[in-house]
C-alpha positions, 0 to 999 in steps of 0.5 A: 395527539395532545391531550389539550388538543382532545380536550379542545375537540370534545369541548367544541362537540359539546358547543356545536349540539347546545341544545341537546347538550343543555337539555342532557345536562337539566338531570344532572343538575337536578340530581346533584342540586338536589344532593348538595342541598340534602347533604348541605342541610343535613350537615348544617343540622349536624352542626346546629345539633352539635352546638345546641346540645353542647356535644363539644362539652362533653368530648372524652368526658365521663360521668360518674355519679353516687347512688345512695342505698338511702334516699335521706342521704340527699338531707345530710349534705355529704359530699359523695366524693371526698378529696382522697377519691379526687386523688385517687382517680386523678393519678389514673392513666388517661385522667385529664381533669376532675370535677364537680358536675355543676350541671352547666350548659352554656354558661347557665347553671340548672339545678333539680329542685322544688317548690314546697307548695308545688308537690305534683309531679306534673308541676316540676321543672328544674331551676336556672341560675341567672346573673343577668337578666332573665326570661321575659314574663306574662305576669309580673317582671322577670329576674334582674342583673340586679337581683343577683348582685343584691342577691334578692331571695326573688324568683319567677315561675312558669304557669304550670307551678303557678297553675298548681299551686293557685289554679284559679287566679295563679296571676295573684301569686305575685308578690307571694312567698313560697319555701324552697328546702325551707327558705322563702323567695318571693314571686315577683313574675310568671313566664310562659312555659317551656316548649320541651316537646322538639325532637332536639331538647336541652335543660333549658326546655324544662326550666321551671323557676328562674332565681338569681345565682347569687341568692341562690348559691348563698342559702343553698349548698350547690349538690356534690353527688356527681362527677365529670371527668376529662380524658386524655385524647389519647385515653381509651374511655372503656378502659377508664371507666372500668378502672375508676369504677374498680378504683372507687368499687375499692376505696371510695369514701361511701362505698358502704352507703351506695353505688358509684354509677358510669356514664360513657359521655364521650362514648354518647356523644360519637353515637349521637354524631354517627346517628346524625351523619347516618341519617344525611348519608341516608337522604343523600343517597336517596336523592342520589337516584336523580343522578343515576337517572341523569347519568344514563341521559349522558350515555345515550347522549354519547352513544348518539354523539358517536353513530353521528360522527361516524365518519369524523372518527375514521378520518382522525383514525386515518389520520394516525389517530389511535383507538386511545385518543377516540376514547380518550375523546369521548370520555373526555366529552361527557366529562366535561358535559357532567362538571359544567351540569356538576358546578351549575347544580352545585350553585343552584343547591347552595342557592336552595340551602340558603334560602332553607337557612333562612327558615330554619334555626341552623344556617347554611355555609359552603364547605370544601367537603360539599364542593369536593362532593359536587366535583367527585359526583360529576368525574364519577357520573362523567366517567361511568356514564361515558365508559361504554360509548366511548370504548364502542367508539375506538373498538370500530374498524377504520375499514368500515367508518371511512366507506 
């Protein structure tokens, strides 16, 4: 018998019982609706985590940077990598590029700073570089394209340093001067502070002051005390960084002055991505439970399809049909049975996703993994599930189904 042929039977077994086939098919919808739209938010999270942190950047990368013995090594203005250690590490197996760290992150430059006249410690933030126009104020106005162009020695503050510095009308600081590293810049606005308190967080969340770039890069030496270093895809970034340590532990320009001091970016960044993985596979599988539940209503679906059509099975038995089409047939029937629930869950968790999407920060987007998913879940389910009854079915004597 054709396997078309069997497919065409099982399909009608399924049509003639509508009712007791729909309401078999309501779990696995729930249960594989319910996957999808877990691992479909998760991975759009993953995603959103991704962008929002920058972690592309920092793929094969690592960081090193100098720990002066002395902390007035920070007034001399040193650089602490001089060209020779640039040479030094960049002629190093699996060295890409070398580079000062400037502390960027999506085109916005931070720089740890402070205000002379702020001096507690609750009262600092670190300061962005604008060449546009900056964070909207509750006081005053904010930074200008403008600004930077003409390079204005102007900035605005967030209502913590304001509150620190004039704590009983902090308003009344606009239009005042205060030092930073002895050059006054003029407040011309307060904004609101950031909201560092998420479970996500960025530079931009404890941004303090915003002053325009080119002002600030005209007074102020940009700090050269740490490096990033690109690797080759190939490079292995343990191997790398104990060589480079060892290079500048060796022949470092301030070696005498301080300790050079590793951060394994690339190393970061792959445990980050396995935490955010690990924790949609985690909710997935707890979700996972509803299909297992759904899988035994097709098994006991199946079973009673097969004591139902007790008679028809010995016909086709008597008929030349082997134990191998009897199987073949049923398993066949809750296959089919799990892919139709499989596509309609699959529809109903995009459904519920994006309307998730819609009230969260990251978006939802189908994918093929998430689709090869929902198809692989209801093949396993329809098989698994399918396996006992339909192997009953074809190990029945002809003798005893055709009385």
């Amino acid at each position: 018998m054709r396997f078309s042929e069997i497919w065409k039977t099982s399909l009608k077994s399924i049509l003639k019982n509508k009712r007791r086939s729909f309401l078999t098919m309501i779990g696995l919808i729930i249960g594989v609706s319910s996957v999808i739209t877990i691992f479909s938010i998760g991975r759009g999270f993953e995603r959103y985590a991704a962008d929002f942190i920058g972690l592309d950047n920092y793929d094969s990368s690592i960081f090193f940077n100098f720990a002066p013995n002395d902390e007035a090594f920070y007034d001399t203005n040193l650089a602490s990598f001089s060209e020779t250690d640039f040479e030094r590490i960049e002629n190093i197996d699996g060295v890409k590029a070398v580079e000062y760290y400037d502390n960027e992150e999506k085109g916005a430059k931070y720089y740890s700073q402070q205000i002379a006249e702020a001096s507690n410690a609750s009262a600092q933030g670190s300061f962005k570089l604008l060449s546009s126009n900056g964070t909207e104020t509750i006081y005053g106005r904010g930074i200008k394209t403008s600004d930077s162009i003409n390079r204005n020695k102007v900035m605005v503050i967030n209502e913590t340093i304001a509150k620190a510095i004039k704590k009983e009308n902090p308003e009344s600081l606009i239009g005042k001067s205060l030092t930073i590293k002895g050059q006054l810049f003029e407040v011309v606005g307060i904004m609101e502070d950031r909201n560092n308190s998420g479970f996500i967080t960025t530079q931009e969340d404890y941004v303090g002051v915003e002053v325009p770039g080119a002002s600030y890069e005209e007074y102020f030496e940009n700090p050269k005390d740490s490096l990033l270093i690109k690797l080759e895809a190939t490079a292995d970034p343990k191997a790398v960084t104990k060589e480079i340590t060892k290079t500048l532990d060796k022949y470092g320009s301030l070696r005498n002055m301080g300790a050079y001091k590793s951060q394994d970016l690339a190393g970061q960044v792959n445990q980050l991505r396995m935490i955010l993985t690990g924790i949609t596979a985690i909710v997935s599988i707890i979700g996972g439970i509803s299909l297992f539940i759904s899988g035994i209503g097709v098994m006991n679906m199946i079973y009673i399809s097969v004591s139902e059509r007790t008679k028809e099975i010995g016909v086709r038995r008597a008929m030349g049909g082997t134990r191998n089409n009897i199987m073949l047939q049923f398993l066949l029937e809750g296959i089919t049975l799990t892919l139709i629930g499989g596509a309609i869950g699959y529809i109903f968790g995009m459904l519920i996703g994006y309307i998730v999407g819609m009230v969260t920060p990251f978006t939802i987007a189908p994918d093929l993994f998430t689709a090869m998913l929902a198809l692989v879940l209801s093949i396993v389910i329809g098989i698994v599930f399918s396996w006992l009854p339909a192997k009953s079915a074809a190990k029945k004597d002809i003798v005893s189904l055709i009385r």
